[in-house]
C-alpha positions in Angstrom: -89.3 22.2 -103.2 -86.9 23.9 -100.5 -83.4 25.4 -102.1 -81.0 23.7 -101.0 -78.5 26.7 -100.8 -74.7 27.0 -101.9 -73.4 25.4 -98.6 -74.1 21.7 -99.1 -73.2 21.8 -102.1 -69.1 23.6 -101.5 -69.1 21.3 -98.7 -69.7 18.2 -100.7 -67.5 19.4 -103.2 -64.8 20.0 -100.9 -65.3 16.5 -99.3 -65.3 15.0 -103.3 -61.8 16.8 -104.3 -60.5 15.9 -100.7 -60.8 12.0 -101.7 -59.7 13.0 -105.5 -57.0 15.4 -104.1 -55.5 12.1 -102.0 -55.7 9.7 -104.7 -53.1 11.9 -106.8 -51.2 12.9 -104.4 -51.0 9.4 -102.3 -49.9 11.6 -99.0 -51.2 13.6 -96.2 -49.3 16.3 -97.3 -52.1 17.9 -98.9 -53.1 21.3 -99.0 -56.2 23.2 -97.9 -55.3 25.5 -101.7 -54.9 21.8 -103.7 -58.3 20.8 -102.3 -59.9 24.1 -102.7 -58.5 24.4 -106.2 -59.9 21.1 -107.0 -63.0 22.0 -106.1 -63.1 25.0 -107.5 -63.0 27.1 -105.2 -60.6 29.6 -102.7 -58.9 27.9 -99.6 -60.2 30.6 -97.6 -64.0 29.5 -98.4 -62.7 25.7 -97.5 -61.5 26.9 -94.5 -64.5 28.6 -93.7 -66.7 25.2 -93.9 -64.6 23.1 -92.3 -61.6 24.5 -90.3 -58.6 23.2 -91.7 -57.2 19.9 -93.1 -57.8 17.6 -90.7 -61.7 18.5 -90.3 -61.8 18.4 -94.4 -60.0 14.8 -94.4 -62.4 13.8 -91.6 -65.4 14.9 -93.6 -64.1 13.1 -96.3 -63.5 9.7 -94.4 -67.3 10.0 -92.9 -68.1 10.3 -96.9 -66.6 6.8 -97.8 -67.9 5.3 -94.7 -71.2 6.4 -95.6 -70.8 5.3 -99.0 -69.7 2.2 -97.3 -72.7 1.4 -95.6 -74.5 2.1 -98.8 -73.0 -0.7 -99.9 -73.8 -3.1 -96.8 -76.8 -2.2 -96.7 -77.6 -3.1 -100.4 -75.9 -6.8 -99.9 -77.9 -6.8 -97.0 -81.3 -6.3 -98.7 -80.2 -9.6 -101.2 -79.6 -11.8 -98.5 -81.1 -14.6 -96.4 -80.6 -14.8 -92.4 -78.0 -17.6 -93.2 -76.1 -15.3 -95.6 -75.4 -12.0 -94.1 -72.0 -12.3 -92.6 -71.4 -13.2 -96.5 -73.2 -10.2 -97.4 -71.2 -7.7 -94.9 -67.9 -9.2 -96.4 -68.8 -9.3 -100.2 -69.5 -5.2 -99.1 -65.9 -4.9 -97.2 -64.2 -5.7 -100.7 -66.9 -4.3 -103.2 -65.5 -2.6 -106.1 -66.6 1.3 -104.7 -63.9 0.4 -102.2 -60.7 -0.1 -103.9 -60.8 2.8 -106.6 -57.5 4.6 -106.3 -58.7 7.5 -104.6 -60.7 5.2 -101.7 -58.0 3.6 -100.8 -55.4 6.0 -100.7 -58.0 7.5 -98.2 -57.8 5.0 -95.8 -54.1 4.6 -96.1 -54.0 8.5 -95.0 -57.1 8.2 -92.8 -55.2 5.1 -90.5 -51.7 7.5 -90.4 -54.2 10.3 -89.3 -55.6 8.0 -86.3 -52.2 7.9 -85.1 -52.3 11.3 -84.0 -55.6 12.7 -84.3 -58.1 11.9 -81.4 -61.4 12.6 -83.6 -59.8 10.5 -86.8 -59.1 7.5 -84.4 -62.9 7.9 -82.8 -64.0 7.8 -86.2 -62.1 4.7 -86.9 -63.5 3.5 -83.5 -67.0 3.6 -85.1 -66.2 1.8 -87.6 -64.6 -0.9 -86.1 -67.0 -1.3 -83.3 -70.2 -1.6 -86.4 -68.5 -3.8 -88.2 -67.9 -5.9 -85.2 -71.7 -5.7 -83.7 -72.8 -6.3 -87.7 -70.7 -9.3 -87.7 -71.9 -10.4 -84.4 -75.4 -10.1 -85.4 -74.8 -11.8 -89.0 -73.3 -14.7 -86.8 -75.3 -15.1 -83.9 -78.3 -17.6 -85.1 -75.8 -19.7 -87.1 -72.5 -20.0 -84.5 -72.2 -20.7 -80.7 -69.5 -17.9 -80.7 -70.5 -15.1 -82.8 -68.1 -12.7 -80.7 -65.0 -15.0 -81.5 -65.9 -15.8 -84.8 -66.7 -11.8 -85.7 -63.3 -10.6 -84.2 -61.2 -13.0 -86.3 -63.0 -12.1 -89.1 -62.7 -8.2 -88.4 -59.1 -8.9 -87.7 -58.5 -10.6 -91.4 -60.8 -8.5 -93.7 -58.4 -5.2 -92.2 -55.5 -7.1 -92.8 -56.7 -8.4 -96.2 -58.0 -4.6 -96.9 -54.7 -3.4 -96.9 -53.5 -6.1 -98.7 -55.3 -5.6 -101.7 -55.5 -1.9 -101.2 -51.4 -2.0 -101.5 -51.8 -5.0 -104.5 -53.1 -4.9 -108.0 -55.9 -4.1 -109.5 -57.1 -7.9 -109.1 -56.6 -8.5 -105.9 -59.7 -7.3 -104.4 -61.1 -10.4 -105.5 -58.8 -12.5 -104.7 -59.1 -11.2 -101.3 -62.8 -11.5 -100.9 -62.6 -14.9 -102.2 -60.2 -16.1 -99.5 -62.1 -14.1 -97.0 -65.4 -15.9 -97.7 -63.4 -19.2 -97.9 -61.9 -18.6 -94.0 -65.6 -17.5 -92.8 -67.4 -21.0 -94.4 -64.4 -22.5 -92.7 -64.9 -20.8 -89.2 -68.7 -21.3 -89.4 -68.2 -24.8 -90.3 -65.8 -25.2 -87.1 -68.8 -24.0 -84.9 -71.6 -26.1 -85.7 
């Protein structure tokens, strides 16, 4: 079995006290020395792995969205051809993504798009998957997947924030009415 050598394993523990790091302090005012500290290590070695705070908050936003598509792809594998626009939404407000520290991440990470070029290509990505997922999802059971897949891109955002800024609850109640609008929509197109 190969070593896996001290690198991966700072890195991913910078990434992992990044995310904590946010979720207490709920701002990008953040160190590089309160991340490093976290993780247990010097800001000088953080630095060395990643560059400075905005490559470190990236890194940490490509973790979640990683970790998100863990989680779509596991609702995926449960589902029938009919069901996986369900699935991809069920995934959009699973439990992973509304811990504290999660969401306080993408609170940061959307302020971060604002000004950062690599943070808003990131978010980019991510938009333009969930859009060609959705699409796909929609395509055998719609005549306007594209429509249908924008207006639901559009709400599960909005409803994100929603219940990212909300109670502990409201992540259901926000996947609930999210499933509710897509039957609708589908409905509309048949």
């Amino acid at each position: 079995m190969p070593k896996l050598g001290m690198e991966p394993i700072r890195r991913d523990a910078i990434v992992k006290a990044t995310i904590a790091e946010l979720g207490v302090k709920k701002t990008l005012d953040v160190t590089v020395s309160q991340i490093a500290k976290r993780a247990g290590m010097s800001s000088a070695l953080a630095h060395h792995y990643f560059g400075g705070k905005e490559q470190i908050f990236l890194a940490a936003m490509r973790h979640i969205l990683t970790e998100f598509g863990d989680e779509v792809r596991a609702e995926l594998k449960t589902c029938t051809t009919e069901s996986r626009a369900h699935a991809i939404v069920r995934a959009c407000f699973a439990q992973s993504c509304f811990t504290p520290d999660v969401t306080t991440a993408w609170m940061t990470f959307y302020v971060l798009a604002q000004k950062n070029d690599d943070a808003l290509r990131l978010w980019q990505i991510y938009q333009s998957r969930l859009r060609s997922n959705l699409i796909y999802a929609l395509r055998p059971i719609v005549s306007d997947p594209v429509e249908l897949a924008e207006n639901m891109r559009a709400l599960i955002d909005g409803l994100y924030i929603q219940a990212a800024l909300g109670a502990p609850e409201v992540p259901e109640i926000a996947l609930n009415h999210a499933l509710r609008v897509l039957n609708t929509l589908i409905e509309a197109e048949k």
